[in-house]
DSSP file (Angstrom, degrees, kcal/mol; ACC not computed):
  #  RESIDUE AA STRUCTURE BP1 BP2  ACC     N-H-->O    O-->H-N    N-H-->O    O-->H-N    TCO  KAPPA ALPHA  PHI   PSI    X-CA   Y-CA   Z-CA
    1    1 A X     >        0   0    0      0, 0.0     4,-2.0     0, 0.0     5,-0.4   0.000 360.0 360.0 360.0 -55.9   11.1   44.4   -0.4
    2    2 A X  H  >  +     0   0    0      1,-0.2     4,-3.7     2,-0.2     0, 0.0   0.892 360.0  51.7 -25.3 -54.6    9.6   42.6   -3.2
    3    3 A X  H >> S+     0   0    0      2,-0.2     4,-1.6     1,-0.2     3,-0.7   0.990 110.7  54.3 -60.4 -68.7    8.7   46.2   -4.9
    4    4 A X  H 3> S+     0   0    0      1,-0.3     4,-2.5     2,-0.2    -1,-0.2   0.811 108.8  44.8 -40.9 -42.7   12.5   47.1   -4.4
    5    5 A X  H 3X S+     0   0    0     -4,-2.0     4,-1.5     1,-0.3    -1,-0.3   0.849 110.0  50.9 -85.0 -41.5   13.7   44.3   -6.0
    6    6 A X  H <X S+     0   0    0     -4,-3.7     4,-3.9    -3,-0.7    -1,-0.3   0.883 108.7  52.7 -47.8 -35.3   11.3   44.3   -9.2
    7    7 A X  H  X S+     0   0    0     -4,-1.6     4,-2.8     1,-0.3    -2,-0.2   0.869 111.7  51.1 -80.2 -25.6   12.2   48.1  -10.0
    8    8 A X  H  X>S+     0   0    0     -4,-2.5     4,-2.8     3,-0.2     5,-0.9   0.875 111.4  42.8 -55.0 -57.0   16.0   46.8   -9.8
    9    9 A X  I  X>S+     0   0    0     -4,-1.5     5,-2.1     3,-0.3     4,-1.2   0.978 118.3  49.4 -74.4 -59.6   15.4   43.9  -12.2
   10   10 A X  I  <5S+     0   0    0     -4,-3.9     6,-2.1     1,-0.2    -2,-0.2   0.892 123.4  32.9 -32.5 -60.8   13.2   46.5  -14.5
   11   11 A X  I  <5S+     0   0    0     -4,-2.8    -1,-0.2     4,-0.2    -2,-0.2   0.731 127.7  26.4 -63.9 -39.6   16.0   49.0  -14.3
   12   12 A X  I  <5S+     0   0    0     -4,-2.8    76,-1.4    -3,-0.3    -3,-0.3   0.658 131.7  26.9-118.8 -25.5   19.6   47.3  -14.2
   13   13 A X  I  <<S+     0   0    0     -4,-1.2    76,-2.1    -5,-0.9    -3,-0.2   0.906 130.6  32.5 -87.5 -41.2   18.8   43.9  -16.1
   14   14 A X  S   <S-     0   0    0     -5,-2.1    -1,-0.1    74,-0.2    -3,-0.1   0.599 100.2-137.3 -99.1   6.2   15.8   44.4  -18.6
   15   15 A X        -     0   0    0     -6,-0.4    -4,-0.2     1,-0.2     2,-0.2   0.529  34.9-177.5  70.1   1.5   17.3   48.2  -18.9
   16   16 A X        +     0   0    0     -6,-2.1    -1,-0.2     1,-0.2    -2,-0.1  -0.370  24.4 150.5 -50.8 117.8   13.5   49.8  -18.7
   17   17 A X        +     0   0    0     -2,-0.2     5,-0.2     5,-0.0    -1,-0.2   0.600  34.1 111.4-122.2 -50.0   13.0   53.7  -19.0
   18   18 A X    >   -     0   0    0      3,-0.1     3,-0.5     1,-0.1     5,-0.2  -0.072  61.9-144.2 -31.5 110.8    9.7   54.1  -20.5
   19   19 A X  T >> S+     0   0    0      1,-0.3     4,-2.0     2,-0.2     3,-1.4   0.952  98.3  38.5 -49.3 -61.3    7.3   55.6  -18.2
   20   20 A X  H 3> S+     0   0    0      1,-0.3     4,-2.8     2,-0.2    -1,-0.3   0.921 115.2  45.3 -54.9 -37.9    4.6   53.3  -19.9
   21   21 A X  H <4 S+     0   0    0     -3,-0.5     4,-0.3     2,-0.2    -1,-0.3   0.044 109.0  59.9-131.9  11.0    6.1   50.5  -20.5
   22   22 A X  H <> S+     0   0    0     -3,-1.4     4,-3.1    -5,-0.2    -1,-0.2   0.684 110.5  47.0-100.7 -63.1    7.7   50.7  -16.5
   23   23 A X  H  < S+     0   0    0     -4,-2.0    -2,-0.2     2,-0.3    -3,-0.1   0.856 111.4  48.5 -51.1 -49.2    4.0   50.7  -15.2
   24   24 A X  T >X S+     0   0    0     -4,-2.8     3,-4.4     1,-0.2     4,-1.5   0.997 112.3  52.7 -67.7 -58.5    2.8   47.7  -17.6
   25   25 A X  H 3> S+     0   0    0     -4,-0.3     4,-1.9     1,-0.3    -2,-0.3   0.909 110.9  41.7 -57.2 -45.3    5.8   45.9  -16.4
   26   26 A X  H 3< S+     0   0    0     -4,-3.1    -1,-0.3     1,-0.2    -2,-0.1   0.274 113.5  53.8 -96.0  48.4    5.3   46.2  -12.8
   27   27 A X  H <> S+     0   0    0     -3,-4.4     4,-0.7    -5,-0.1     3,-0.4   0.543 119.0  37.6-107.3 -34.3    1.6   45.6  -13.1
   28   28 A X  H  < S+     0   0    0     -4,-1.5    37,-0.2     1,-0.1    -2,-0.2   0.640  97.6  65.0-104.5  11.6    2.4   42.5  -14.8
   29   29 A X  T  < S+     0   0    0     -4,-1.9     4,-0.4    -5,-0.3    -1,-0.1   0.527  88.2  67.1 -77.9 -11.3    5.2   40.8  -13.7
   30   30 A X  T >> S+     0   0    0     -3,-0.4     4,-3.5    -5,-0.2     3,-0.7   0.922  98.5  56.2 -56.2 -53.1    4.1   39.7  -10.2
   31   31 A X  T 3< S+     0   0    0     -4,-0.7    -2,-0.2     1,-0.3    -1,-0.2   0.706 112.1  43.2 -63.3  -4.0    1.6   37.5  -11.7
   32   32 A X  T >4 S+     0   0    0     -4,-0.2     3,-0.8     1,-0.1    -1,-0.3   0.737 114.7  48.8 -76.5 -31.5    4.4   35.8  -13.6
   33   33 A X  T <4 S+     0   0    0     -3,-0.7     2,-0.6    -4,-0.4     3,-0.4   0.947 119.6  36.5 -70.3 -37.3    6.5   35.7  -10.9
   34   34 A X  T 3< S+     0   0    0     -4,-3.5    -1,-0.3     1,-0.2     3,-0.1  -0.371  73.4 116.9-112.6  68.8    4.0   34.3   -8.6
   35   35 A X  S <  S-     0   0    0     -3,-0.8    -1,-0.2    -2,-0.6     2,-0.2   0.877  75.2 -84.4 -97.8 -20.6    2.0   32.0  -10.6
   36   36 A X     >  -     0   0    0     -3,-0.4     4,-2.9     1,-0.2    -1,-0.2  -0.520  33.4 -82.8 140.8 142.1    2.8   28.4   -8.7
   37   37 A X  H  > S+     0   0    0     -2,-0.2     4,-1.3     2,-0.2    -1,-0.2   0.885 123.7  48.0  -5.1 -78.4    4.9   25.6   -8.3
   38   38 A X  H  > S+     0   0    0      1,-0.2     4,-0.8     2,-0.2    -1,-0.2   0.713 118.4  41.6 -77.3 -23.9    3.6   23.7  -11.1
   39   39 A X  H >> S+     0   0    0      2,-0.2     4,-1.4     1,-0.1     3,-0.6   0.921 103.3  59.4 -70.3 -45.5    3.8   26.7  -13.4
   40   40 A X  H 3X S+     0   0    0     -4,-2.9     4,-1.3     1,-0.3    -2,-0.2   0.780 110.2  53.9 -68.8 -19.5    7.0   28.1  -12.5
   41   41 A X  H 3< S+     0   0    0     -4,-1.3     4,-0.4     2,-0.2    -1,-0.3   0.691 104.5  48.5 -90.9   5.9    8.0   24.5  -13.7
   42   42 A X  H << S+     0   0    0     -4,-0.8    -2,-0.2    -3,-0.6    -1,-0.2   0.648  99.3  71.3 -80.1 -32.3    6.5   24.6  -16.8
   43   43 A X  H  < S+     0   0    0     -4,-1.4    -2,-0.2     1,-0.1    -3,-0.1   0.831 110.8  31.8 -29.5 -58.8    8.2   28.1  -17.2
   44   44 A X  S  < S+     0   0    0     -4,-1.3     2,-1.3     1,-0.2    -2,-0.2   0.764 113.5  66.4-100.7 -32.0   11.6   26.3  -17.6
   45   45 A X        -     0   0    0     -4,-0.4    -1,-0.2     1,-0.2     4,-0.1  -0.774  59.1-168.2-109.1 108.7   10.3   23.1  -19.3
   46   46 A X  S >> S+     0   0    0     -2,-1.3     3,-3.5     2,-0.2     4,-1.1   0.900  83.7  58.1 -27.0 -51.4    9.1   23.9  -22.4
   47   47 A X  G >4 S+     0   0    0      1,-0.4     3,-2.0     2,-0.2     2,-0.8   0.909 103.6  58.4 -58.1 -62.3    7.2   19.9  -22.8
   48   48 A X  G >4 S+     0   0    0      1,-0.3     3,-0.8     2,-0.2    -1,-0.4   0.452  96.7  60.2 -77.7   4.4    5.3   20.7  -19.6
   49   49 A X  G <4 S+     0   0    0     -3,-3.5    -1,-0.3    -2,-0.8    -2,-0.2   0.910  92.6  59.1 -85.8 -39.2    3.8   23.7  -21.1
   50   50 A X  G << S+     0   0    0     -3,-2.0     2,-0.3    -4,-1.1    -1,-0.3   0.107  97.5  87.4 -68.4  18.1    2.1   21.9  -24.0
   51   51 A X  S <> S-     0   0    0     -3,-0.8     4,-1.8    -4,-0.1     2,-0.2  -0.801  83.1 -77.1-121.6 147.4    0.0   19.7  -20.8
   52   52 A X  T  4 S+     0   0    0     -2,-0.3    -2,-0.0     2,-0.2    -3,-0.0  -0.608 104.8   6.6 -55.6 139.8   -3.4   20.9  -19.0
   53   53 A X  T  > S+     0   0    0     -2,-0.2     4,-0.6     0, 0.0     5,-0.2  -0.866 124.0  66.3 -74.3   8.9   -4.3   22.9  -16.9
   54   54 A X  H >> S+     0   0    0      1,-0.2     4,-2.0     2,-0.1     3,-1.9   0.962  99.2  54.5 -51.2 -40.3   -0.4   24.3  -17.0
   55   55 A X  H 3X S+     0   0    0     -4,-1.8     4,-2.0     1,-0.3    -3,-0.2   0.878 104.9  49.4 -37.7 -58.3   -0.8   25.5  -20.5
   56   56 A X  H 34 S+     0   0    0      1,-0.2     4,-0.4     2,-0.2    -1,-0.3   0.638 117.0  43.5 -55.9 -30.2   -3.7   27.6  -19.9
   57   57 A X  H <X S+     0   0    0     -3,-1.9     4,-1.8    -4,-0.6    -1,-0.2   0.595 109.1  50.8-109.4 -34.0   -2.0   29.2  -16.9
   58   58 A X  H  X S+     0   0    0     -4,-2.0     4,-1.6    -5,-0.2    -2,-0.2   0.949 108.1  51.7 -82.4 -46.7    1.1   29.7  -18.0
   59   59 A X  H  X S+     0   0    0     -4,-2.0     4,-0.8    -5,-0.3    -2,-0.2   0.583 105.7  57.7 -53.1 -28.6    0.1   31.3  -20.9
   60   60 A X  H  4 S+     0   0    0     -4,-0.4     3,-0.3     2,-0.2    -2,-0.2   0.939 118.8  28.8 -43.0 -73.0   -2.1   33.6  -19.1
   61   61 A X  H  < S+     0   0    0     -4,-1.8     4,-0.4     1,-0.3    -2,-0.2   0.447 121.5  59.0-100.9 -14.4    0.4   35.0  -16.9
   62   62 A X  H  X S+     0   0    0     -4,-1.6     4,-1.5     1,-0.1     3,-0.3   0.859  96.2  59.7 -99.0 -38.3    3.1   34.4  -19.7
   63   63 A X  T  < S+     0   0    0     -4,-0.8     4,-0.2    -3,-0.3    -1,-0.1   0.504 103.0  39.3 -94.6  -6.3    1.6   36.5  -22.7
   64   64 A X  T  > S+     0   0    0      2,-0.2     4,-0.5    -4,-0.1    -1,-0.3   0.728 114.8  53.8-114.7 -29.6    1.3   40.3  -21.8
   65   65 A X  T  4 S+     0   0    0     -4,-0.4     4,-1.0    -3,-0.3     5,-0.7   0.994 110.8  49.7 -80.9 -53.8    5.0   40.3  -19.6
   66   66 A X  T >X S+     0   0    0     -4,-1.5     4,-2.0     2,-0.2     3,-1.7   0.913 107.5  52.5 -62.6 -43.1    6.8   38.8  -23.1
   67   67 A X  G >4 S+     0   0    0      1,-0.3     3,-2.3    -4,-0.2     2,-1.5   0.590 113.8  51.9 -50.3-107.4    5.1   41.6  -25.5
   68   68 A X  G 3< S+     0   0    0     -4,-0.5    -1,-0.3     1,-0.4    -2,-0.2  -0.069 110.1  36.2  82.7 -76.2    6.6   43.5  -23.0
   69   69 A X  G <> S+     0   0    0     -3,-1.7     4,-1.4    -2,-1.5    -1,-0.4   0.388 122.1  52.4-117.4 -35.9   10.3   42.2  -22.8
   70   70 A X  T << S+     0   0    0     -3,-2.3    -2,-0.3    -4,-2.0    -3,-0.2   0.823 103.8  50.4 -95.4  -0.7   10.1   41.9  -26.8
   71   71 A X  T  4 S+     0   0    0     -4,-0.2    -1,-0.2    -5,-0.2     4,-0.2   0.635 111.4  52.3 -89.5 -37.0    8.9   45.2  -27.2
   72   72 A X  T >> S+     0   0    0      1,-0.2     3,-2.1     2,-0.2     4,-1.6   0.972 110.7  48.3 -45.7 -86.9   12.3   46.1  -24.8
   73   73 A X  T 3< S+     0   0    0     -4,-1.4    -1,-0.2     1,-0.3     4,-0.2   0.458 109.3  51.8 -63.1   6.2   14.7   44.0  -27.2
   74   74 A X  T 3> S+     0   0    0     -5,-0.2     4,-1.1     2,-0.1    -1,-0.3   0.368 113.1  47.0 -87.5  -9.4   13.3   45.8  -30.4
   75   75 A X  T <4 S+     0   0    0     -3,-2.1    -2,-0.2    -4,-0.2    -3,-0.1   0.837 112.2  44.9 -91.5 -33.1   14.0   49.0  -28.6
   76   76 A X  T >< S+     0   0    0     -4,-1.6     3,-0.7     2,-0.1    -1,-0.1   0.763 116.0  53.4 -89.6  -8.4   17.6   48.0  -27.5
   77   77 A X  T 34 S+     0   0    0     -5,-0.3     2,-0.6     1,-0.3    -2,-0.2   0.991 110.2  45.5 -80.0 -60.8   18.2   46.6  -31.4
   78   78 A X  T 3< S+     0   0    0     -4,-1.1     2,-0.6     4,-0.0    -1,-0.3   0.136  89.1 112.2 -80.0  23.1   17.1   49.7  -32.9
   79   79 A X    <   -     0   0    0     -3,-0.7     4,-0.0    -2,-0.6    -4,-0.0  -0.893  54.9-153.8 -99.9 139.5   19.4   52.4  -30.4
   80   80 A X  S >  S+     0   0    0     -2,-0.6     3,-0.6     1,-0.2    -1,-0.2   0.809  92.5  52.1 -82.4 -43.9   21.8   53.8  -32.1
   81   81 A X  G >>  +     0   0    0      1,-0.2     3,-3.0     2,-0.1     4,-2.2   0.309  65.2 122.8 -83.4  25.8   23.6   54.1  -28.4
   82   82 A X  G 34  +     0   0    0      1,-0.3    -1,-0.2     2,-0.2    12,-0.1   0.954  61.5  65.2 -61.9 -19.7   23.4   50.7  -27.4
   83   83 A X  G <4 S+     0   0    0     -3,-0.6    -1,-0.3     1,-0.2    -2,-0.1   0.436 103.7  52.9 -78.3  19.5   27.1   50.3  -26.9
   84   84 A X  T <4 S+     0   0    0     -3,-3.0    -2,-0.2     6,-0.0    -1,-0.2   0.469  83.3 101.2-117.8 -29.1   26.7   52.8  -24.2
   85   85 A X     <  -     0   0    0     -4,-2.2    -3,-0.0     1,-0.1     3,-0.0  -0.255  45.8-172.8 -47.2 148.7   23.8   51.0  -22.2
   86   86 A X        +     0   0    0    -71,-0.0    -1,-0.1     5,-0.0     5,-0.1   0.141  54.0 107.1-123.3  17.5   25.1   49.3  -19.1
   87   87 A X  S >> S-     0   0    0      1,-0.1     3,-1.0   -72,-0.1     4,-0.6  -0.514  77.5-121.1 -91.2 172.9   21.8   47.6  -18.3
   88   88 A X  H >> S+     0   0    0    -76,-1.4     4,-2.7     1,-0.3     3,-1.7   0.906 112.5  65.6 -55.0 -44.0   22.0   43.2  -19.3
   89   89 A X  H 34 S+     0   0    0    -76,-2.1     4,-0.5     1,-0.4    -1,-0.3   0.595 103.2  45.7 -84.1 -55.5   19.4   43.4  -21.5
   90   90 A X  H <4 S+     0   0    0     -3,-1.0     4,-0.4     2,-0.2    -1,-0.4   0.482 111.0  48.7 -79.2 -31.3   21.7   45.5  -23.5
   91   91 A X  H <X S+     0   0    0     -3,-1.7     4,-4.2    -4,-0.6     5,-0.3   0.758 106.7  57.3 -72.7 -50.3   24.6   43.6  -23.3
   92   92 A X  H  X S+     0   0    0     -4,-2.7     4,-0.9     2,-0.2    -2,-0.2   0.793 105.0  48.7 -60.2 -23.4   22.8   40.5  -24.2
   93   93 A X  H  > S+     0   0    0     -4,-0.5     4,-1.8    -5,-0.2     5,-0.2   0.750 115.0  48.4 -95.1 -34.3   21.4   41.9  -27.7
   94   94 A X  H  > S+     0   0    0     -4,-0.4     4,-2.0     1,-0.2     5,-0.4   0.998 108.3  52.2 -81.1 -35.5   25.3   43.2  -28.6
   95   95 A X  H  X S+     0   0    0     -4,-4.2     4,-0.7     2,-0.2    -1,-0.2   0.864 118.2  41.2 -77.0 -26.9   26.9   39.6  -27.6
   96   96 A X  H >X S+     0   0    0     -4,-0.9     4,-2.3    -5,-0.3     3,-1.6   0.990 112.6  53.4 -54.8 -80.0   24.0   38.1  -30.2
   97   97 A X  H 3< S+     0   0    0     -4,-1.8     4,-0.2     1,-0.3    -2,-0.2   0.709 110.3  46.4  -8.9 -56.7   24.6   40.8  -32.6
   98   98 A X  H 3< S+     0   0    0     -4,-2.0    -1,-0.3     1,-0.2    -2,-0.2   0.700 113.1  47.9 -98.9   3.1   28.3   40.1  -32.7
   99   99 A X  H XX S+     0   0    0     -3,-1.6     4,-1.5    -4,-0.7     3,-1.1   0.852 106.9  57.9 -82.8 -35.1   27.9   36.2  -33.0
  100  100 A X  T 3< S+     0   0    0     -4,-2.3    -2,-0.2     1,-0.2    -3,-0.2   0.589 110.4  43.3 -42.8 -20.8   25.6   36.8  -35.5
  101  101 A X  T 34 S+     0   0    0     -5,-0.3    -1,-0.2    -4,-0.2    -2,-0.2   0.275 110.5  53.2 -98.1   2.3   28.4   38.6  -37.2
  102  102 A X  T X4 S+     0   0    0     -3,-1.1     3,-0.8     2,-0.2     6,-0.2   0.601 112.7  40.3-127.3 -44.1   30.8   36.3  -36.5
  103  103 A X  T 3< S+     0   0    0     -4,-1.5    -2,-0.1    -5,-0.2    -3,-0.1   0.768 110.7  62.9 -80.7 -18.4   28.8   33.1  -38.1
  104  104 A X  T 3  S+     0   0    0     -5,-0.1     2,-0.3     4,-0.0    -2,-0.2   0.240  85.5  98.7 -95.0  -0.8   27.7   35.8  -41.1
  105  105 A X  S X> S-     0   0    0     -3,-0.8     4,-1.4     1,-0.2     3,-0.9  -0.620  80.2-132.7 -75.8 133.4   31.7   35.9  -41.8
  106  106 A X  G >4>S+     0   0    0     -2,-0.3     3,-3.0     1,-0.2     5,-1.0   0.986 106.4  65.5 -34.2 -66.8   33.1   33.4  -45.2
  107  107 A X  G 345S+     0   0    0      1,-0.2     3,-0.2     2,-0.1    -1,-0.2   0.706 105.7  44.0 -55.5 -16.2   36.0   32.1  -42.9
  108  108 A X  G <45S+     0   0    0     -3,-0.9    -1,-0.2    -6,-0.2    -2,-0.2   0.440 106.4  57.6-111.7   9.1   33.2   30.4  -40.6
  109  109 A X  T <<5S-     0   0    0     -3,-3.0     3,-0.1    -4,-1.4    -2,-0.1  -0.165 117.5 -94.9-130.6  71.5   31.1   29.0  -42.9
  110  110 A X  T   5S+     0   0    0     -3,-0.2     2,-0.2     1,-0.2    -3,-0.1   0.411  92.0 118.8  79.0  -5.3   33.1   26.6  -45.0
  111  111 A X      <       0   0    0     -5,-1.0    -1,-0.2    -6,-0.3    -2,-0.1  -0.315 360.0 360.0 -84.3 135.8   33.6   29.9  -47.9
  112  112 A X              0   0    0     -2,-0.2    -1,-0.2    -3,-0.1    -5,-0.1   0.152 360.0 360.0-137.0 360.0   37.5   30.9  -48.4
């Protein structure tokens, strides 16, 4: 069930199609997933990351799945079809995109 349910998050949130880059992610995203308690809270609180022996651990399991996912959002920035992706991943980079655009206008920063 577990398997199912990764290949779903690969596929309809983080939008992955690369045959490579499908494989590294589900070789390494159990060991994020399943790393501990005290890890998975260090995951969400930044401060606890900077503490021993989370750091070490977290960083471990944390450093090959983000290349990963940031090698994904350079991929969805640079498609020319990205308004045609349905996957989140893809959605998330255009709602940036157009706040970025939207804060890069004169009339919202102080310019008339």
């Amino acid at each position: 069930m577990s398997e199912i349910t990764l290949e779903v998050i690969l596929r309809t949130v983080i939008g992955a199609s690369d045959p490579a880059r499908l494989a590294a992610l589900r070789a390494v995203m159990p060991k994020l997933l399943n790393v501990g308690q005290w890890a998975s809270l260090a995951i969400a609180t930044p401060e606890l990351q900077r503490r021993r022996p989370v750091a070490g651990v977290v960083a471990t399991a944390s450093r090959r799945p983000t290349g990963l996912l940031y090698a994904e959002i350079a991929e969805r920035r640079a498609d020319p079809h990205l308004d045609e992706r349905t996957d989140v991943l893809a959605m998330l980079v255009r709602a940036a995109d157009e706040r970025r655009a939207q804060h890069d206008r004169p009339s919202n920063c102080g310019i008339s």
